[in-house]
ZAMARGU-4260 file (C-alpha; in steps of 0.2 Angstrom, whole numbers, plus 5000, padded with zeros to 4 digits):
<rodrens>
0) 5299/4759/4933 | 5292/4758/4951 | 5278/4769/4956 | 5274/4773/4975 | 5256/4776/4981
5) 5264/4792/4986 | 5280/4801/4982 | 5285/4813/4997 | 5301/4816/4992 | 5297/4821/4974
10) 5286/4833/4984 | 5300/4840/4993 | 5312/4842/4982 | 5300/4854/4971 | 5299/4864/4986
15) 5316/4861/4993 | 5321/4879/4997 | 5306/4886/5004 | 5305/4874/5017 | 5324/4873/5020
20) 5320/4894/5024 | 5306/4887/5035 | 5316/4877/5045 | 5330/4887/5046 | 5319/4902/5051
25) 5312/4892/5065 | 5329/4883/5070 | 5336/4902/5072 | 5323/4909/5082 | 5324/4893/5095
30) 5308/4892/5097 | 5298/4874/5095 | 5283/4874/5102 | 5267/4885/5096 | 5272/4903/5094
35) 5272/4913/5080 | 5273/4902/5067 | 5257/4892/5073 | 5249/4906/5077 | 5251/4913/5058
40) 5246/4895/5052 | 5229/4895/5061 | 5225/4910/5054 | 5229/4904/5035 | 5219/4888/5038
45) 5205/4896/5047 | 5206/4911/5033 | 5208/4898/5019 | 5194/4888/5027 | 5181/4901/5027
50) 5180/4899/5048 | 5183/4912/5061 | 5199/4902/5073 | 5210/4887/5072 | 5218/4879/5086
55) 5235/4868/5080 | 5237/4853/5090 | 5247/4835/5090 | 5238/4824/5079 | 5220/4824/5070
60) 5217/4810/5080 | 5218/4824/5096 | 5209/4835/5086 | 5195/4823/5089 | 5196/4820/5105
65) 5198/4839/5110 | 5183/4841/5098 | 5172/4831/5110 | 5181/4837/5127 | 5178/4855/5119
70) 5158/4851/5117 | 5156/4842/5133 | 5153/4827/5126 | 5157/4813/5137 | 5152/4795/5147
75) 5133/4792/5144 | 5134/4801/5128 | 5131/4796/5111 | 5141/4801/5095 | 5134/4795/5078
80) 5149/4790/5064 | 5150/4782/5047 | 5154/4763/5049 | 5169/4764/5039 | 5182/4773/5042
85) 5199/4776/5050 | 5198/4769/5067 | 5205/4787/5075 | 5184/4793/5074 | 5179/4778/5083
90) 5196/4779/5095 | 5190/4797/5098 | 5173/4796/5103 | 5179/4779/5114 | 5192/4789/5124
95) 5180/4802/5129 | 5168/4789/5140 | 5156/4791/5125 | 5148/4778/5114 | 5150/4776/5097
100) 5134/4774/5087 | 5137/4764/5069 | 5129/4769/5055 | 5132/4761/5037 | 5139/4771/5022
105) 5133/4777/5005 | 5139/4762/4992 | 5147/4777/4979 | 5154/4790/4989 | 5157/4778/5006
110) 5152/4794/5017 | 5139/4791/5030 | 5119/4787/5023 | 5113/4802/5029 | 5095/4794/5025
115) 5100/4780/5037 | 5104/4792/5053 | 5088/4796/5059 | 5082/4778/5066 | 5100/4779/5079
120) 5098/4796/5086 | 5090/4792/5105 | 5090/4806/5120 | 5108/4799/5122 | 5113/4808/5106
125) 5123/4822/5106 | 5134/4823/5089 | 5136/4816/5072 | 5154/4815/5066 | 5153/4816/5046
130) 5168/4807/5038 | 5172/4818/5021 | 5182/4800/5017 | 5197/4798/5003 | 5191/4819/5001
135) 5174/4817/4995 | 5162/4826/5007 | 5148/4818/5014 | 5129/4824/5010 | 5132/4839/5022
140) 5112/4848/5018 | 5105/4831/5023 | 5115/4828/5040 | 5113/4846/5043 | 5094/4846/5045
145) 5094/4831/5054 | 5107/4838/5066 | 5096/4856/5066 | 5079/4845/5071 | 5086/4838/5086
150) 5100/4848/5092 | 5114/4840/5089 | 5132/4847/5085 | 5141/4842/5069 | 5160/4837/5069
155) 5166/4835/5054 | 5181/4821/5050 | 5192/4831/5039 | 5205/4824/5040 | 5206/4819/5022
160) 5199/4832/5012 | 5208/4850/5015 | 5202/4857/5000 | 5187/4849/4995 | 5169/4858/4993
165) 5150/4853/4996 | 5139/4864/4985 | 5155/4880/4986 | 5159/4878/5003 | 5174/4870/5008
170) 5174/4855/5020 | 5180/4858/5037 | 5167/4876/5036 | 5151/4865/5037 | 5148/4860/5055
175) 5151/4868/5074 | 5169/4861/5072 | 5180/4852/5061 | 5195/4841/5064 | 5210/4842/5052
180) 5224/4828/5051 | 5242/4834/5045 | 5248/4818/5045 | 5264/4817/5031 | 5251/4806/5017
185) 5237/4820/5017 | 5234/4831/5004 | 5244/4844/5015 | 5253/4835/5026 | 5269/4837/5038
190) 5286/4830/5042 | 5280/4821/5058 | 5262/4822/5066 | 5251/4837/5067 | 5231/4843/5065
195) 5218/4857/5068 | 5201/4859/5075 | 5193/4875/5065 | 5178/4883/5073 | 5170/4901/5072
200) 5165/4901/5089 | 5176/4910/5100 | 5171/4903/5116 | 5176/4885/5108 | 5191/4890/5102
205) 5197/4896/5119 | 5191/4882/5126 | 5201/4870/5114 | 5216/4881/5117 | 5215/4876/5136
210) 5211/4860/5131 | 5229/4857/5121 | 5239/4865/5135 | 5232/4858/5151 | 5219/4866/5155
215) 5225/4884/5157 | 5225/4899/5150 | 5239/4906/5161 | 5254/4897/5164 | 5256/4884/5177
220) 5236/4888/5182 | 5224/4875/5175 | 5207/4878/5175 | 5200/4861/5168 | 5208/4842/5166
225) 5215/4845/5148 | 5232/4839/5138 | 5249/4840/5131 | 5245/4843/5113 | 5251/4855/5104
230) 5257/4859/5087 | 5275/4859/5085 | 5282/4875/5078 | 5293/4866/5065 | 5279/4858/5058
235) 5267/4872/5058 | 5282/4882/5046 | 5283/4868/5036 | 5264/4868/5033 | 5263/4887/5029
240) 5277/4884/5013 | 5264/4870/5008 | 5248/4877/5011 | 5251/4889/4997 | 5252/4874/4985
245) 5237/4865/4992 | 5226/4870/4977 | 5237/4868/4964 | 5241/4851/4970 | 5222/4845/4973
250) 5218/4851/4955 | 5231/4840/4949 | 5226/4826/4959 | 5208/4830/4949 | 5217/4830/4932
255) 5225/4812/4938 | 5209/4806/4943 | 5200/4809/4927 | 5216/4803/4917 | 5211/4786/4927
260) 5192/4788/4927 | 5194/4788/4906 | 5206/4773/4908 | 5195/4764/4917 | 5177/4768/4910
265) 5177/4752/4898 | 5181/4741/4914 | 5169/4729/4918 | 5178/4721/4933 | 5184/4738/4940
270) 5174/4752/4947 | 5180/4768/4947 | 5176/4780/4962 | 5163/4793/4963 | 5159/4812/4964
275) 5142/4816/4967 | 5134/4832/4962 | 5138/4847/4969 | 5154/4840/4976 | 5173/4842/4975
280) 5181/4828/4979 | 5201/4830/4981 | 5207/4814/4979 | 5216/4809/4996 | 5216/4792/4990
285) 5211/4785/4971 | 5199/4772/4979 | 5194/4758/4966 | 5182/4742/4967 | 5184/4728/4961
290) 5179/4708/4968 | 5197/4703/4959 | 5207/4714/4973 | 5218/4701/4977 | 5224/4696/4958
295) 5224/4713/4954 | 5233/4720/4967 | 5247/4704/4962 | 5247/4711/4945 | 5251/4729/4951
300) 5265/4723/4963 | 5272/4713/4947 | 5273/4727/4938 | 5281/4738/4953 | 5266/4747/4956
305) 5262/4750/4974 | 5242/4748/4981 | 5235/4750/4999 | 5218/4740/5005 | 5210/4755/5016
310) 5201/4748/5026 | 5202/4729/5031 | 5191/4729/5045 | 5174/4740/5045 | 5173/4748/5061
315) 5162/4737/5071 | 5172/4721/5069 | 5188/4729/5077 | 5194/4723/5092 | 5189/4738/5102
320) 5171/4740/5096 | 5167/4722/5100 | 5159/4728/5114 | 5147/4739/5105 | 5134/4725/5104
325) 5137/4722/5085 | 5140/4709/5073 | 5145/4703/5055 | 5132/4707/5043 | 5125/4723/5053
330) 5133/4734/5039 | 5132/4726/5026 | 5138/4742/5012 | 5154/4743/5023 | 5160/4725/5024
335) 5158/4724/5007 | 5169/4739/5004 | 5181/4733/5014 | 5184/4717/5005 | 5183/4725/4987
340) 5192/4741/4989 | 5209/4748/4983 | 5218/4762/4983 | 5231/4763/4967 | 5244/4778/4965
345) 5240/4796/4965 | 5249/4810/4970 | 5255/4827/4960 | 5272/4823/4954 | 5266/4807/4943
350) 5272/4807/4926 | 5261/4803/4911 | 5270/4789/4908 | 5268/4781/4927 | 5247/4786/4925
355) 5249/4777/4909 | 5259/4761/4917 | 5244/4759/4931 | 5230/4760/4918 | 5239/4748/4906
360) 5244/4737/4920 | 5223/4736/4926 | 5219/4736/4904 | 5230/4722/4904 | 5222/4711/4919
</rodrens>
């Protein structure tokens, strides 16, 4: 038996005839680009969200930057974001002109220290980018007040947790706007590239929309600098046929989780990850810890048992941060999490018997 971190074609074949209709439908009517069937899926994100407008564009990672076009944030502006992450939230706030402002995460959850934000914010300031990271949301009261007190926008990093909740809210309903990633891994994912920005403000979400076709509202008439990204209409089918299973397919993400969370408790060289209260994490990625990760991630691999490090680096030792005036040991919770983390298989289609094969392979070592 060999089990993948994540099985997209056991996906799609349990789904294989509403989205061949998707695709068919959209290959009929010859149209590729936005249209109807993107217009319909903002409307079921935005609905499914609890927000009043969605905006589909190329990639979450353009969700971000669009994001911060959108707000007007820009060179000589600062943008607070967790330490660890995916590199696409620091990329983002870089490619706008702006400057990245580190701040250290919380050891359990791995979303920013909201108690830690406070001592960066200077008249630079203008956002804070919460990281809902492997799908568990960040401490959303906390950087909300903090955000109210100073007048900063919020931008939540959704990428990874469509689905997830902070005290009954969903994630991505939380901030000013939010940025979605429909990148094939996510919990609902394409077949190619794809994200969202979700707002309730109207004037932002027309605003984004010039932004992702640019810069106009009319054809061939641009009123700001703005881009080429838009969602593809292909993918936007594809997402409505999964969108209706995204619940189903979180929960049992949560019943695998806790099948590993019982496996694991007796451990003592292997943590399992957290939900703090009030929270519901969704599971993006089963994100263990452990200061064996090399010999453990050898045994899995024997034992045909894929497992992915995310992340290697923390942010501020990346190549393209270097110039952000930091250095090794200036987050000290992140750089440890990156050299004790793993991720180990979960996905909805896992048997019993492959849950059982991870926890007897860890049992074992």
């Amino acid at each position: 038996m060999t089990i993948p971190l994540l099985d997209l074609a056991a996906q799609y074949r349990g789904i294989k005839t509403e989205i061949d209709a998707a695709i068919q439908r959209v290959l009929d009517s010859g149209h590729f680009i936005l249209g109807e069937e993107v217009d319909a899926l903002e409307n079921e994100v935005a609905a499914y969200l609890g927000v009043g407008h969605g905006v589909g564009v190329a990639s979450g990672t353009d969700a971000l930057i669009l994001a911060l076009r959108a707000l007007e944030i820009g060179p000589g502006d600062e943008v607070i974001i967790p330490a660890y992450t995916f590199f696409a939230t620091a990329g983002a706030v870089l490619h706008v002109g702006a400057r990245p402002v580190l701040v250290d995460v919380d050891p359990q959850t791995y979303c920013i220290d909201a108690t830690l934000i406070p001592d960066k914010i200077t008249q630079a300031t203008k956002a804070i980018i919460p990281v809902h990271l492997y799908g568990h949301p960040s401490d959303m009261d906390a950087i909300g007040a903090i955000a109210r007190k100073h007048g900063l926008k919020i931008i939540e990093d959704n990428a990874q947790a469509i689905g997830a909740a902070y005290k009954g809210r969903k994630t991505g309903s939380l901030g000013d706007v939010a940025c979605l990633s429909f990148f094939p891994s996510k919990n609902l994912g394409g077949y190619g590239d794809g994200g969202m920005v979700v707002c309730d403000d109207p004037a932002l979400a027309e605003r984004l929309r010039m932004l992702r076709a640019h810069g106009w509202r009319r054809k061939y008439y641009p009123e700001i600098l703005g881009y080429n990204s838009r969602l593809d209409t292909l993918q936007a089918a594809i997402l409505r046929v999964k969108l209706g299973y995204l619940d189903g397919w979180n929960e049992r993400r949560r019943e695998i989780a806790a099948s590993y969370d019982h496996g694991l408790a007796d451990l003592s060289s292997i943590s399992a990850p957290h939900e703090a209260a009030g929270c519901r994490h969704v599971y993006h990625l089963y994100i263990i810890r452990t200061t064996a990760r090399a010999e453990i991630q050898h045994a899995l691999k024997m034992a045909g048992i894929s497992s992915g490090v995310y992340y290697p680096q923390p942010l501020h030792l990346t190549q393209p941060c270097r110039g952000l005036g930091y250095k090794e040991g200036d987050f000290p919770v992140s750089e440890k999490a990156c050299h004790e983390t793993l991720a180990i298989p979960i996905y909805p289609e896992m048997s019993p018997e492959q849950i059982n094969l991870v926890l007897e392979t860890l049992s074992s070592f």
